[in-house]
gemmi code that builds the backbone of each chain (N, CA, C; Angstrom):
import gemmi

chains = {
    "A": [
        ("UNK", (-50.183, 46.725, -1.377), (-49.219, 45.903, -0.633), (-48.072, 46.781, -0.141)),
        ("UNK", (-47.768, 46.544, 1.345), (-46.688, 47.399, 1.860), (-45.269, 47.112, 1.211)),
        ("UNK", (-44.336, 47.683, 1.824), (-43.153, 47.745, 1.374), (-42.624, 46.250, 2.196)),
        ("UNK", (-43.028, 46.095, 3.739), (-42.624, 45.261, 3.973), (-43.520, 43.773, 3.589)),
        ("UNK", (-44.585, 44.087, 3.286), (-45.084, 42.502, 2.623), (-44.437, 42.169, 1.622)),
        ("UNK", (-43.795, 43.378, 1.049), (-43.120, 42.647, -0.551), (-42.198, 42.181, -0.150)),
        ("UNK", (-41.340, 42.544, 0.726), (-39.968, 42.307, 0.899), (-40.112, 40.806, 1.347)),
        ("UNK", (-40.586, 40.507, 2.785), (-41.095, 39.515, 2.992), (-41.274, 38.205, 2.259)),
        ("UNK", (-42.550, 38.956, 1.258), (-42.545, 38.350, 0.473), (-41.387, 37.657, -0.639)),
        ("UNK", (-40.955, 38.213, -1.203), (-40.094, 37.918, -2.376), (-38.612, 37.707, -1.736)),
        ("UNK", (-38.382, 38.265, -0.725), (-36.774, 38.003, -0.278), (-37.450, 36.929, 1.189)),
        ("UNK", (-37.901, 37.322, 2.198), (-38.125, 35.898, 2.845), (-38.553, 34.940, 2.894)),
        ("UNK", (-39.162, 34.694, 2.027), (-39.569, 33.404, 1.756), (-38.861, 32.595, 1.356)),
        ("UNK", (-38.142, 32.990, -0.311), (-37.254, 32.176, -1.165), (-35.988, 32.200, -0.087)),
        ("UNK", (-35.469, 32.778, 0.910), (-34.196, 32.622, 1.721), (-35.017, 31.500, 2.554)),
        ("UNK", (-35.481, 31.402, 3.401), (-36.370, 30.659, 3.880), (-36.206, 29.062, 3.153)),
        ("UNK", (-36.294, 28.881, 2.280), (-36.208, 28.044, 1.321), (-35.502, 27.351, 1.032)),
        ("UNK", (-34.180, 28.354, 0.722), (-32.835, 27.973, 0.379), (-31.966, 27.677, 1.477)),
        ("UNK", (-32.496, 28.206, 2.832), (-31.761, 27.853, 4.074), (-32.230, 26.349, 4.600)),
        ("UNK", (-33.947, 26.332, 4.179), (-33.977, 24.521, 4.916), (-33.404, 23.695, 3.860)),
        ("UNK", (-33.323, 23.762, 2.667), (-32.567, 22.983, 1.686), (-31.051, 22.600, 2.463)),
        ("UNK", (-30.828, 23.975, 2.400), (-28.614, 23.749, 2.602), (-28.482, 22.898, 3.661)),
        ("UNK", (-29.703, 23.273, 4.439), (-29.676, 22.511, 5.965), (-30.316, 21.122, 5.802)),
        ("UNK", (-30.454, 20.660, 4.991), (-31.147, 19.237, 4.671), (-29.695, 18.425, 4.201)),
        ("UNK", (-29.069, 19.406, 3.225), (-27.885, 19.197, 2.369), (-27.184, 18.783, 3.421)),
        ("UNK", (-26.809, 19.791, 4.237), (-25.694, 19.689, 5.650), (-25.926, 18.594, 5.992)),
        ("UNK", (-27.172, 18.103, 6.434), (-27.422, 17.076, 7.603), (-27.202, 15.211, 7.278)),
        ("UNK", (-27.403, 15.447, 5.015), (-27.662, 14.332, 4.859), (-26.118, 14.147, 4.401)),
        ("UNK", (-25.120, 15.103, 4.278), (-23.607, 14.727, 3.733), (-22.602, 14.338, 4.514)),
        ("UNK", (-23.373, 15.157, 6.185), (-22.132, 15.116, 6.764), (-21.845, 13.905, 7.488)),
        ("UNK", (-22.834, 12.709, 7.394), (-22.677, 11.674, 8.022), (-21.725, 10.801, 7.823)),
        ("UNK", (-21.263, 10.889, 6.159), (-20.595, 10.292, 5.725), (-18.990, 9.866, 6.216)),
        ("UNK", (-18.069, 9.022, 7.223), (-17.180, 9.402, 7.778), (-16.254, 8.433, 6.916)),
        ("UNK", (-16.465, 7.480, 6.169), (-15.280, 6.592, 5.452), (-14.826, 7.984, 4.045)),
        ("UNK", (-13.220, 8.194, 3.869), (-12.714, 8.984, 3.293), (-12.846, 7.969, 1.842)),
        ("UNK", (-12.923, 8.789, 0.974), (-12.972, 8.429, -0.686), (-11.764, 8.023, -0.889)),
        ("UNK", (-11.611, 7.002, -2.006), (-10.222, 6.141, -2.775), (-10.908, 7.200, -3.944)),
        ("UNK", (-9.701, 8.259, -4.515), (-9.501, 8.969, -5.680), (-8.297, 8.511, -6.242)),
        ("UNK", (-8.271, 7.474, -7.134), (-7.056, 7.491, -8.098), (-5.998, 8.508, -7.902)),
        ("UNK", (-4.650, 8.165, -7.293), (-3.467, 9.041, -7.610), (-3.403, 10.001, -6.574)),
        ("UNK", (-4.890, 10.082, -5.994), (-4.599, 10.857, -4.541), (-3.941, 10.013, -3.324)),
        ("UNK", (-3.131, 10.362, -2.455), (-2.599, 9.567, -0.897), (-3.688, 9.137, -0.532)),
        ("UNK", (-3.643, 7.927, 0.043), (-5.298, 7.283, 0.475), (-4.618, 6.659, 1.714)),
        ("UNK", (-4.937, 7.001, 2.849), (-4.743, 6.783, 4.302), (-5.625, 6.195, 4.987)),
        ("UNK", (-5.089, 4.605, 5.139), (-5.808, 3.634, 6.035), (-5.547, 2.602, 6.593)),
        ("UNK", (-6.268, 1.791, 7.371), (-5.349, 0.288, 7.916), (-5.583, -0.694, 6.902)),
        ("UNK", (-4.422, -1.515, 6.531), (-4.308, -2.516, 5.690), (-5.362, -3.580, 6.289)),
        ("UNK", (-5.984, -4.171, 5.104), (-7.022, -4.957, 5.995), (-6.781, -6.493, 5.142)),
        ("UNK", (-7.165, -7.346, 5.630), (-6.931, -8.811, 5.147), (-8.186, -9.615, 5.466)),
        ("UNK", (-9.301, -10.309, 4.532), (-10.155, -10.779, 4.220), (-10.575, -12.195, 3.829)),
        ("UNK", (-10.913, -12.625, 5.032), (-10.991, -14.377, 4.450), (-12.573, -14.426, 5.379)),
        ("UNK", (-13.134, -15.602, 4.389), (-14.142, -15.937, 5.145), (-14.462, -16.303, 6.213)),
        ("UNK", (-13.431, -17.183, 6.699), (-12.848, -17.828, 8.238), (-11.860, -17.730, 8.365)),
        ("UNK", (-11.845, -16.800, 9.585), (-9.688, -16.661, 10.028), (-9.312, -17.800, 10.169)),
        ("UNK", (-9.760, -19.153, 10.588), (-9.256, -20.026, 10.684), (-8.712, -20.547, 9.534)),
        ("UNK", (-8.502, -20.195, 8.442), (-8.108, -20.573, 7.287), (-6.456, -20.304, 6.961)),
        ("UNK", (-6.169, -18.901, 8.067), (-4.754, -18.447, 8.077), (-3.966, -19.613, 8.672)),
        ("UNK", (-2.618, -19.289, 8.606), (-2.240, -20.127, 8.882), (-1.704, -20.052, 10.892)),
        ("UNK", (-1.222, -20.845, 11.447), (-1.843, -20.891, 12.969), (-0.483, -19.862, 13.176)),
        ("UNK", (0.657, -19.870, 12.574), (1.660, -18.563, 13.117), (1.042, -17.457, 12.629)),
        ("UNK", (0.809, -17.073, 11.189), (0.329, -16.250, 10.910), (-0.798, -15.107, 11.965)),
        ("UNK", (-1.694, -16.556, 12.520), (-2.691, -15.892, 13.216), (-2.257, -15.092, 14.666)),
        ("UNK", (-1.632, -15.772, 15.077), (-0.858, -15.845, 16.087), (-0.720, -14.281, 16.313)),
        ("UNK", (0.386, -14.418, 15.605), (1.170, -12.838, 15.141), (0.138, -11.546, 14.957)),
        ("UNK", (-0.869, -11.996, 14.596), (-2.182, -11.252, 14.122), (-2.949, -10.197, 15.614)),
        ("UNK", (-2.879, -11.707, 16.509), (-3.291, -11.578, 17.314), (-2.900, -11.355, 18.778)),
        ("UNK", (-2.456, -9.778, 18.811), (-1.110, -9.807, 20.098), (-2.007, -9.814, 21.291)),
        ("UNK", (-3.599, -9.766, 21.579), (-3.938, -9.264, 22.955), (-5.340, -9.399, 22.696)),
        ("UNK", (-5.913, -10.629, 22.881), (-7.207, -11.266, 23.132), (-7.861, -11.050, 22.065)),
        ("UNK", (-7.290, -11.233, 20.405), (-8.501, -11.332, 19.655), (-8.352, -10.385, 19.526)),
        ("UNK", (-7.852, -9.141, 19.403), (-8.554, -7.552, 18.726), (-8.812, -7.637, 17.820)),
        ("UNK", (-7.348, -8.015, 16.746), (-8.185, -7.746, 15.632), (-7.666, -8.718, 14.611)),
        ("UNK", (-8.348, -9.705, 13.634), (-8.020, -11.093, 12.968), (-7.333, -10.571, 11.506)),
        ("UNK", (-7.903, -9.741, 11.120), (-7.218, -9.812, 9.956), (-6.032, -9.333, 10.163)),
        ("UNK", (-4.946, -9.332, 9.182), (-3.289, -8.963, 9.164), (-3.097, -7.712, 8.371)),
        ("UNK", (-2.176, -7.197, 8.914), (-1.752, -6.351, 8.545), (-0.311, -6.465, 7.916)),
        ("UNK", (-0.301, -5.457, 7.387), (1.099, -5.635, 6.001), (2.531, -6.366, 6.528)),
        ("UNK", (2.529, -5.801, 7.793), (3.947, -6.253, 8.535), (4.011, -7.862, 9.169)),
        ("UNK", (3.067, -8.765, 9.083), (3.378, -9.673, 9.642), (3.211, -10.716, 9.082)),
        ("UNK", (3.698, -10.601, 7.682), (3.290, -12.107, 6.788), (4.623, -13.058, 6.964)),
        ("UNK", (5.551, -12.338, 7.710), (6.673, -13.190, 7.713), (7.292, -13.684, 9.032)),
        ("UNK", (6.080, -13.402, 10.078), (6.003, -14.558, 11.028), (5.272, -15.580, 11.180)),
        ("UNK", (4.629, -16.039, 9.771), (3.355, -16.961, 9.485), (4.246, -17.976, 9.257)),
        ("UNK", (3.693, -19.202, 8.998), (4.426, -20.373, 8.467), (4.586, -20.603, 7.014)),
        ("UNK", (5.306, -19.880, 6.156), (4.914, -19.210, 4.794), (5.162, -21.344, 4.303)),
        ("UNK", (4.603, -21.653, 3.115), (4.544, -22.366, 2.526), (5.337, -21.835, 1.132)),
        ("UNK", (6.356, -22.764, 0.237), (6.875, -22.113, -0.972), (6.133, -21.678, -1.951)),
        ("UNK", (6.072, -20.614, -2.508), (5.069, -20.696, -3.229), (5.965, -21.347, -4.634)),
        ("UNK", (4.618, -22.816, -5.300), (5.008, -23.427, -6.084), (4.058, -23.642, -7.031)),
        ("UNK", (4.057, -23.144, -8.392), (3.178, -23.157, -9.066), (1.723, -22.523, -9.180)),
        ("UNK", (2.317, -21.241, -8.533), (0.715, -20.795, -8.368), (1.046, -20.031, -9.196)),
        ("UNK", (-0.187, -19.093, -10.028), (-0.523, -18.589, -11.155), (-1.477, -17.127, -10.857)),
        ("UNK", (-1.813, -16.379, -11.321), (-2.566, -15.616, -11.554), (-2.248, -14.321, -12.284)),
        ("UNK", (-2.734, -13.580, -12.105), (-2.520, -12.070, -12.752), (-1.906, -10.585, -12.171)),
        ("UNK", (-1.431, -9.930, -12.993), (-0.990, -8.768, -11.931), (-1.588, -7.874, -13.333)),
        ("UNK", (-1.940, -6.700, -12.597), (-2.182, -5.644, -13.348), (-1.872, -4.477, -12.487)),
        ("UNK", (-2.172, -2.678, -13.438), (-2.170, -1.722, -12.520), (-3.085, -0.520, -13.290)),
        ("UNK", (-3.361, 0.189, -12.231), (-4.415, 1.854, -12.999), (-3.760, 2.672, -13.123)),
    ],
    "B": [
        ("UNK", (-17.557, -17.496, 11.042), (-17.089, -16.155, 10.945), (-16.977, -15.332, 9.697)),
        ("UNK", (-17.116, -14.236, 9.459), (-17.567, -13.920, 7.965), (-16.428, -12.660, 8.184)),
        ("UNK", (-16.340, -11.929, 7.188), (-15.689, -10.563, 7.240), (-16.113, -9.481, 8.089)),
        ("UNK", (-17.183, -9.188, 7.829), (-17.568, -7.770, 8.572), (-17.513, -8.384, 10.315)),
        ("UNK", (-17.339, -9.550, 10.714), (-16.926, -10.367, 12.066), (-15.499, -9.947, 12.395)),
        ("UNK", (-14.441, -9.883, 11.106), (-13.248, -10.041, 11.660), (-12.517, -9.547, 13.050)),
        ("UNK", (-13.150, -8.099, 13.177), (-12.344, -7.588, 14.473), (-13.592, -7.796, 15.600)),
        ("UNK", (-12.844, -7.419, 16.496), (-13.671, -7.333, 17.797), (-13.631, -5.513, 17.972)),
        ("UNK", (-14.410, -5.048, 18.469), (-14.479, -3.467, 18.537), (-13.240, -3.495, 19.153)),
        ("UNK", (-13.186, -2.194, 19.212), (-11.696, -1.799, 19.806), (-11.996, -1.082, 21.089)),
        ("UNK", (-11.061, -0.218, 21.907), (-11.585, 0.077, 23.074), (-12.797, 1.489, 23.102)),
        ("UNK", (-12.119, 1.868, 22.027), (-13.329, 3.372, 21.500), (-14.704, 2.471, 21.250)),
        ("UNK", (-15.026, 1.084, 20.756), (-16.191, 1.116, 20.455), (-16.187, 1.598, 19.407)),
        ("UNK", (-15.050, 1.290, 18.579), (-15.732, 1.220, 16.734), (-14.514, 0.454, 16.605)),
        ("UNK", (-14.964, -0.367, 15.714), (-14.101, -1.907, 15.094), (-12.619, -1.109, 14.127)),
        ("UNK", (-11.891, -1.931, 14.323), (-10.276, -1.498, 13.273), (-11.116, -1.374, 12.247)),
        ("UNK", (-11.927, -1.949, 11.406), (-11.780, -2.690, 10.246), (-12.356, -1.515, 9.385)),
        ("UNK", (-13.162, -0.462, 10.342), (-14.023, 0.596, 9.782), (-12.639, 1.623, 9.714)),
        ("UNK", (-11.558, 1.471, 10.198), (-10.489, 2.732, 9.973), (-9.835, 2.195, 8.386)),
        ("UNK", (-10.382, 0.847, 8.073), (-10.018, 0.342, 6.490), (-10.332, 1.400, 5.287)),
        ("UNK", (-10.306, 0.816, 4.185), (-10.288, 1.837, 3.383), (-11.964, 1.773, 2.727)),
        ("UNK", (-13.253, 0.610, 3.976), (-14.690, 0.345, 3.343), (-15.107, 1.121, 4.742)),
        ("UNK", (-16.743, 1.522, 3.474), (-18.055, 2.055, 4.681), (-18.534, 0.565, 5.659)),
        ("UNK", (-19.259, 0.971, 6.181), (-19.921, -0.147, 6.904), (-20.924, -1.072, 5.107)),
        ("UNK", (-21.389, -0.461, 4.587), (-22.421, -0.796, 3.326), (-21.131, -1.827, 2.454)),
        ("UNK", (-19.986, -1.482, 2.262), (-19.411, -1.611, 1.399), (-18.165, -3.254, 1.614)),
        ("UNK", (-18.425, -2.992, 3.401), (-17.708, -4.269, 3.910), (-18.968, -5.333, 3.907)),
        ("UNK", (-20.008, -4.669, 4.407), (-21.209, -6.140, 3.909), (-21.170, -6.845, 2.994)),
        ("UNK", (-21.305, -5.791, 1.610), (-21.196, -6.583, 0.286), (-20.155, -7.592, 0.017)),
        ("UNK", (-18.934, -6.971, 0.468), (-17.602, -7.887, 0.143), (-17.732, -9.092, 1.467)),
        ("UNK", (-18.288, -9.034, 2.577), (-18.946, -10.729, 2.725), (-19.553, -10.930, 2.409)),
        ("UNK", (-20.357, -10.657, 1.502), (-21.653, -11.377, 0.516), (-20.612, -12.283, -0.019)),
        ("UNK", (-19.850, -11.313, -0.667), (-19.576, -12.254, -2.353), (-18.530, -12.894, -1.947)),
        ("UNK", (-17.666, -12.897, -0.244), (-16.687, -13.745, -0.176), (-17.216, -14.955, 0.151)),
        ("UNK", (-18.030, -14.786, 0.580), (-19.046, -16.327, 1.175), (-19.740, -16.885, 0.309)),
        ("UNK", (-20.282, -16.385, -0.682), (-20.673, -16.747, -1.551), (-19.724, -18.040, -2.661)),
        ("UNK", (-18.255, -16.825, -2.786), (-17.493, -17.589, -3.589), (-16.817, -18.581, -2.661)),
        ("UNK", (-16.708, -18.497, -1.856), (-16.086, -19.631, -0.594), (-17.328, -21.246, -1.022)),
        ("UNK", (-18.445, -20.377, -0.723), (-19.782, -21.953, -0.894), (-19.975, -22.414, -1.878)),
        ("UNK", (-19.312, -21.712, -3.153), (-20.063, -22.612, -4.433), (-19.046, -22.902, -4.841)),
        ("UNK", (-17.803, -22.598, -4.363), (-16.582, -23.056, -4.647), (-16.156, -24.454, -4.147)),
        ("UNK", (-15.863, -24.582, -3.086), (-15.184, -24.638, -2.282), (-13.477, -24.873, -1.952)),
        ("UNK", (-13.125, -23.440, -2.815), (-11.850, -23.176, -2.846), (-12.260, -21.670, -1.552)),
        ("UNK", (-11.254, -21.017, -1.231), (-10.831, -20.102, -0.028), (-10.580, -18.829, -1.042)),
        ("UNK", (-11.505, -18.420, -0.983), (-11.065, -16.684, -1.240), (-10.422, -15.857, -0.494)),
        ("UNK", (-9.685, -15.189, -0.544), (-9.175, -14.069, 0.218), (-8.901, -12.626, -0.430)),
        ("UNK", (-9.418, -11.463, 0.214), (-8.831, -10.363, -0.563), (-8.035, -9.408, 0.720)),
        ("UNK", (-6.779, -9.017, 0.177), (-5.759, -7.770, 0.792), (-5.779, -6.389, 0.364)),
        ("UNK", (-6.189, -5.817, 1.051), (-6.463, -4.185, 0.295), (-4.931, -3.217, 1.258)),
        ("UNK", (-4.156, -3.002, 0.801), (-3.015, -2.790, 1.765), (-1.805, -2.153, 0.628)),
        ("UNK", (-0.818, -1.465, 1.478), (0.256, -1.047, 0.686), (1.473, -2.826, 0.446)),
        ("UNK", (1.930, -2.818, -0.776), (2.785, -4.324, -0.572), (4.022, -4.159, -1.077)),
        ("UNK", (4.750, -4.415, -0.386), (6.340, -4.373, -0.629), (6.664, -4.742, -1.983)),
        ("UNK", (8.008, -3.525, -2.526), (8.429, -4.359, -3.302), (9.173, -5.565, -3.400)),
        ("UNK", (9.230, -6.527, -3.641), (8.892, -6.921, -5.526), (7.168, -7.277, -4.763)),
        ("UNK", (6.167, -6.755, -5.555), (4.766, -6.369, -5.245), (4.540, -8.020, -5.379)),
        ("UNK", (5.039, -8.525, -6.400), (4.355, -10.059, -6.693), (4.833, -10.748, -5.948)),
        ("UNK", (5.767, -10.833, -5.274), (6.704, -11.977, -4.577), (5.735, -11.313, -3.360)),
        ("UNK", (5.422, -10.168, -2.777), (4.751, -10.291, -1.431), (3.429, -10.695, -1.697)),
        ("UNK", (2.595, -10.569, -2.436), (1.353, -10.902, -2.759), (1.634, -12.391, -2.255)),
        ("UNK", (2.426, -12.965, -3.048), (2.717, -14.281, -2.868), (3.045, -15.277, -1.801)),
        ("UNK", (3.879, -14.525, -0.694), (4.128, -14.708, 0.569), (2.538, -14.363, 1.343)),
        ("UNK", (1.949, -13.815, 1.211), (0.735, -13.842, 1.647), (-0.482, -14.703, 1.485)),
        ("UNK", (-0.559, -15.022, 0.511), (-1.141, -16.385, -0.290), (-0.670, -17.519, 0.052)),
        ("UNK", (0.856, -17.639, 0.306), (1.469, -19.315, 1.085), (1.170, -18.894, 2.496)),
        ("UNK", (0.585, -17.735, 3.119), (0.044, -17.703, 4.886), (-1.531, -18.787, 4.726)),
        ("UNK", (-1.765, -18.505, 3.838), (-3.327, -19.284, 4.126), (-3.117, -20.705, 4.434)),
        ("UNK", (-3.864, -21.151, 5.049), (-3.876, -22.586, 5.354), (-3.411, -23.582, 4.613)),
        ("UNK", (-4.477, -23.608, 3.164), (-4.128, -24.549, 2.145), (-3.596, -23.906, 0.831)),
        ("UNK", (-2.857, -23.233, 0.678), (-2.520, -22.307, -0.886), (-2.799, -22.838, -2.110)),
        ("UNK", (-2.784, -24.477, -1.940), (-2.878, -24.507, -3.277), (-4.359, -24.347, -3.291)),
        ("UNK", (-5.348, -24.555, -2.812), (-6.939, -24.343, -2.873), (-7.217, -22.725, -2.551)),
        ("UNK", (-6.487, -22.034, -2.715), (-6.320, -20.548, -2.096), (-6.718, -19.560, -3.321)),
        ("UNK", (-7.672, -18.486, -3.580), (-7.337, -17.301, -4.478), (-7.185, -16.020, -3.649)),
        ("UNK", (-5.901, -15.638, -3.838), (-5.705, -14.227, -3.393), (-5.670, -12.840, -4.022)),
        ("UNK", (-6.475, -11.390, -3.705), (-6.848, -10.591, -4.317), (-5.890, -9.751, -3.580)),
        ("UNK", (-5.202, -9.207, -4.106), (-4.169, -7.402, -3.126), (-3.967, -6.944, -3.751)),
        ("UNK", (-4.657, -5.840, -3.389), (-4.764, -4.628, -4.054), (-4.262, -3.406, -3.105)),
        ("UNK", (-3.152, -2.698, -4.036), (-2.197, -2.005, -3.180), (-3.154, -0.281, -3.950)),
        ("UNK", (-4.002, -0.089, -3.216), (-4.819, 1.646, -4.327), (-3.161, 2.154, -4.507)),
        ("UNK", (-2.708, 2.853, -3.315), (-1.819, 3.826, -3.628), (-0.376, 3.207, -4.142)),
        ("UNK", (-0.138, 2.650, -4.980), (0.341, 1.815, -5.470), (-0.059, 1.911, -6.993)),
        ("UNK", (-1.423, 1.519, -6.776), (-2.104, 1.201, -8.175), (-1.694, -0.037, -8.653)),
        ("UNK", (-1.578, -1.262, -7.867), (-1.811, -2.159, -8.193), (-2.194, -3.097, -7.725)),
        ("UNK", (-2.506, -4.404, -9.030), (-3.275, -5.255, -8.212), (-2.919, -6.881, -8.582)),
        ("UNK", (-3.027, -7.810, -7.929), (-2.523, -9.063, -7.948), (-2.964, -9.987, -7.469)),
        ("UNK", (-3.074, -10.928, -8.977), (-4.179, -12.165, -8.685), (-3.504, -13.391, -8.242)),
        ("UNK", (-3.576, -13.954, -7.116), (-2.779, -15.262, -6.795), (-3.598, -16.475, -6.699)),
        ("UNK", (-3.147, -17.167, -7.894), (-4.296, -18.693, -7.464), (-3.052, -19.179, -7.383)),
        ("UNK", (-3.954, -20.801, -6.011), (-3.039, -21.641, -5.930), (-2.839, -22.831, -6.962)),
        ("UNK", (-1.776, -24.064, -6.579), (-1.783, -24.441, -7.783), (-3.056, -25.550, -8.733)),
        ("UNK", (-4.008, -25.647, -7.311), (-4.973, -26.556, -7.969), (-5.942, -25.730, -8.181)),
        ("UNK", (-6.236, -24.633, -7.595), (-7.157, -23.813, -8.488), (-6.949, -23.245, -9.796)),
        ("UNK", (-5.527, -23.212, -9.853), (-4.785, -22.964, -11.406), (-5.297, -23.766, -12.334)),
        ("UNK", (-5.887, -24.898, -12.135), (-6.642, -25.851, -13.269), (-8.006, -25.127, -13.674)),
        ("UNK", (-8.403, -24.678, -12.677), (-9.842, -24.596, -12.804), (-10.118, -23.309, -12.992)),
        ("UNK", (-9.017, -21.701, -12.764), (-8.850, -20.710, -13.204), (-7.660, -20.468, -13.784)),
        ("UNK", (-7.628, -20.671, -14.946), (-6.180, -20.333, -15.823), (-6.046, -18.763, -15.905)),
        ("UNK", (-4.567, -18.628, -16.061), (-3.843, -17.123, -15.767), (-4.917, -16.155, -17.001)),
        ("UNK", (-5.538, -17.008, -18.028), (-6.298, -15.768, -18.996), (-7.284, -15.664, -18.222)),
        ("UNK", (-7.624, -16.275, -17.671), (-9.145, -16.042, -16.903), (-9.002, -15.472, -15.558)),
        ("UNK", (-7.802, -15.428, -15.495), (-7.395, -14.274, -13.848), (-7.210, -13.151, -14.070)),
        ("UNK", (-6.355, -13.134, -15.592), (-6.330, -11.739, -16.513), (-7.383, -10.797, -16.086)),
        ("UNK", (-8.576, -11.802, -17.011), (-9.620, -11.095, -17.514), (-10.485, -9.988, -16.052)),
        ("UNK", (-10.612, -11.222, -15.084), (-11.262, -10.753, -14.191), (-10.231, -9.761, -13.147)),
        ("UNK", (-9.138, -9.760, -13.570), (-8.239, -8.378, -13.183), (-8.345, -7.264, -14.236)),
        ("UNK", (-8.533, -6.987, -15.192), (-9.160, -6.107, -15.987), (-10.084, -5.365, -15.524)),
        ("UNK", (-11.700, -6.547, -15.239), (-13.002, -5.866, -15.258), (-12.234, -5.178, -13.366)),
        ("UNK", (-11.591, -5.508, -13.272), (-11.576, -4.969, -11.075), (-10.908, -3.575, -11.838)),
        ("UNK", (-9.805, -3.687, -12.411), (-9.106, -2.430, -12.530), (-9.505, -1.288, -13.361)),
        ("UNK", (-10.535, -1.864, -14.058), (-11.811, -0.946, -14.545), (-12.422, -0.024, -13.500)),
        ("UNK", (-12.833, -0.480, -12.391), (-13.174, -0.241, -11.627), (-12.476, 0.680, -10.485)),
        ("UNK", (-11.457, 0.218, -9.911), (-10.333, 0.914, -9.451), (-9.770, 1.892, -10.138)),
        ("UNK", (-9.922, 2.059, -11.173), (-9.613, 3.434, -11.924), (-10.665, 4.379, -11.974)),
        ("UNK", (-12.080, 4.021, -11.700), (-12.758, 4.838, -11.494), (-13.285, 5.436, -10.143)),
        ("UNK", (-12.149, 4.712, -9.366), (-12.328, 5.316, -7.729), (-13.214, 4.392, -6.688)),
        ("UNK", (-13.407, 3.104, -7.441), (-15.075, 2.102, -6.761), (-13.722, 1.139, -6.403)),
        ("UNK", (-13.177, 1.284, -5.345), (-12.276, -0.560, -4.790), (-13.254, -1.539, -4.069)),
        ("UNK", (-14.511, -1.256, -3.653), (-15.313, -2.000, -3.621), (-15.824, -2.998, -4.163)),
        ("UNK", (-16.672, -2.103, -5.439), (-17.328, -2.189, -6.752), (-16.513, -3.449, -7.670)),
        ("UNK", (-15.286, -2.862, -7.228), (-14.370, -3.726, -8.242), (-14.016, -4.991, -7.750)),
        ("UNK", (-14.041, -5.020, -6.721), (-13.408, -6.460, -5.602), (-14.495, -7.333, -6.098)),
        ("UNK", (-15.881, -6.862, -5.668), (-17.017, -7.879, -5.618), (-17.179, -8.282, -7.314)),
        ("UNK", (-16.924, -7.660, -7.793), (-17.209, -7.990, -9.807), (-15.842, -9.152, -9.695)),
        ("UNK", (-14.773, -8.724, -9.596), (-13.819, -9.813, -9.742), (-14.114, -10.873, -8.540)),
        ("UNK", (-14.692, -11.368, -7.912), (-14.596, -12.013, -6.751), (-15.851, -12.950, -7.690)),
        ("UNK", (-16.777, -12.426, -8.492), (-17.486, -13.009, -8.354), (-17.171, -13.672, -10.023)),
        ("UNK", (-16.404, -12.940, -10.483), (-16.057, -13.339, -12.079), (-15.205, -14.496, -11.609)),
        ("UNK", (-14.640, -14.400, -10.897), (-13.390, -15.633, -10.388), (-14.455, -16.941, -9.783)),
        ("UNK", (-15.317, -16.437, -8.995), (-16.286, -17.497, -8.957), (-16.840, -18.403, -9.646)),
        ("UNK", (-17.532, -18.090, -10.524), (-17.985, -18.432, -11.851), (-17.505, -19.065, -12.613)),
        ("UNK", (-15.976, -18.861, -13.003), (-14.928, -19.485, -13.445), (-14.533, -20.982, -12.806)),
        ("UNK", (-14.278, -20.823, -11.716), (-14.420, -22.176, -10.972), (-15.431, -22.756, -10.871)),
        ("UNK", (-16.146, -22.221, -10.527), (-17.638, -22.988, -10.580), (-17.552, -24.085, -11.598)),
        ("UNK", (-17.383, -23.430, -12.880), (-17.663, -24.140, -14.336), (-17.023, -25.087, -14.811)),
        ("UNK", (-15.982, -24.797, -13.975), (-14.937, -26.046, -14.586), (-14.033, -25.728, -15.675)),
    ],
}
model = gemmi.Model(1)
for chain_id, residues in chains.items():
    chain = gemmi.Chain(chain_id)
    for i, (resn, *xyz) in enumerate(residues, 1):
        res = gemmi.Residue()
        res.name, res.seqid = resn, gemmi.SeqId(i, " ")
        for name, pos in zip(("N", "CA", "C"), xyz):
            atom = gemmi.Atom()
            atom.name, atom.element = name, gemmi.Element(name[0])
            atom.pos, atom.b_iso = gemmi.Position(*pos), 0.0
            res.add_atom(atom)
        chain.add_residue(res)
    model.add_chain(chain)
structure = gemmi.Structure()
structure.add_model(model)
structure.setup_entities()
C-alpha cells in the first residue's frame, strides 16, 4: 500500500466524516430563530397577552390594542390603562417568584 | 379565534407574536391548553408573559379587571426577567379555585420557569387550574 492510499485512507476518510456530520450539525441547529428564556439572563421580547377570544377584552382595552386595522390583538404592557379597568374586588390568587 | 390567530402578519410577513418570547411549536401548545381550559371550564383563561410594573400585583390586577367579565376571569403574568409570577382569579372563580389551589399550581409553573421551560410551565399550570375548576 502506497503512502498516499494510507493517507487517504486513514486521514481522508475519517475528515470526510467528521465534515458531513458538523455539516448536518450546522444545518439542523441553525434553524432555530426563537432566543432561549435562561433564568437571570436579560430576555428580550414583545410582551404578549393571551386569551382565547380577543373579544373577551374589554372594548377600550381593545381599542387601544388596536391602532391600525387589526395588527396586532393582544396588549402590550403599556396600555392596560386605557381599558375600562373594572375595581378589582375580591379576586384572589397567588404570586410567587424563581 | 384562538391564540396562535391573535396577530395578523405584520408588513415583513412574520406575525408580532413570533418576536414573543414562544417558537411557533410552543405557541400551538399554549392554544391547546387555553381552549381547552376555556371549554371545560367555562370560565376565561388568560395568560401575560411581559415585564409588569411595580407594585407587580396591583398591575397583574389592573390587567385582569381589562377582561370582559373578571369575576369569571383567571389571569397568568409572568414577568421571566423579573422572575415573577401572578395568579389572578376572579371573584367567582375564587369559589371554585381557592388561593391554596392557585398556590399550588403556581409552584408546579415556577418549577418550571426556573428551569428555563416558560412554556412547559404555563401549559402544566393552565391545565392544573383547569382541573381544579372543573371539579368543583
Amino acid at each position: 500500500m502506497s503512502v498516499t492510499n494510507t493517507v487517504l485512507i486513514y486521514v481522508g476518510i475519517p475528515a470526510l466524516i467528521v465534515l458531513v456530520i458538523a455539516g448536518l450539525g450546522m444545518v439542523g441547529g441553525g434553524g432555530r430563530g426563537t432566543p432561549r428564556y435562561r433564568p437571570g439572563r436579560p430576555f428580550d421580547f414583545t410582551p404578549v397577552w393571551f386569551l382565547s377570544s380577543p373579544e373577551q377584552v374589554s372594548p377600550g382595552a381593545e381599542a387601544a390594542a388596536l391602532p391600525a386595522g387589526g395588527q396586532r390583538r393582544e396588549l402590550t404592557g403599556g396600555t392596560e390603562n386605557e381599558g375600562t379597568p373594572v375595581a378589582a374586588r375580591g379576586t384572589g390568587g397567588a404570586s410567587d417568584r424563581w | 379565534m384562538t391564540a396562535g390567530e391573535l396577530t395578523a402578519p405584520s408588513l415583513s410577513g412574520r406575525p408580532e407574536v413570533l418576536d414573543g418570547p414562544f417558537s411557533t411549536r410552543q405557541l400551538l401548545r399554549i392554544d391547546e391548553a387555553l381552549r381547552l381550559a376555556d371549554e371545560s371550564t367555562d370560565y376565561i383563561f388568560s395568560i401575560y408573559v411581559g415585564d409588569l410594573e411595580e407594585p407587580v400585583r396591583e398591575h397583574a390586577e389592573r390587567l385582569h379587571g381589562q377582561i370582559t367579565e373578571p369575576d369569571r376571569a383567571v389571569l397568568i403574568a409572568v414577568s421571566p426577567n423579573q422572575r415573577r409570577l401572578e395568579v389572578v382569579t376572579g371573584a367567582e372563580v375564587r369559589k371554585r379555585i381557592p388561593d391554596r389551589d392557585a398556590k399550588l399550581a403556581a409552584l408546579s409553573m415556577v418549577a418550571s420557569f426556573g428551569g428555563g421551560d416558560l412554556a412547559g410551565g404555563l401549559v402544566t399550570g393552565l391545565d392544573q387550574l383547569a382541573s381544579r375548576a372543573r371539579k368543583g
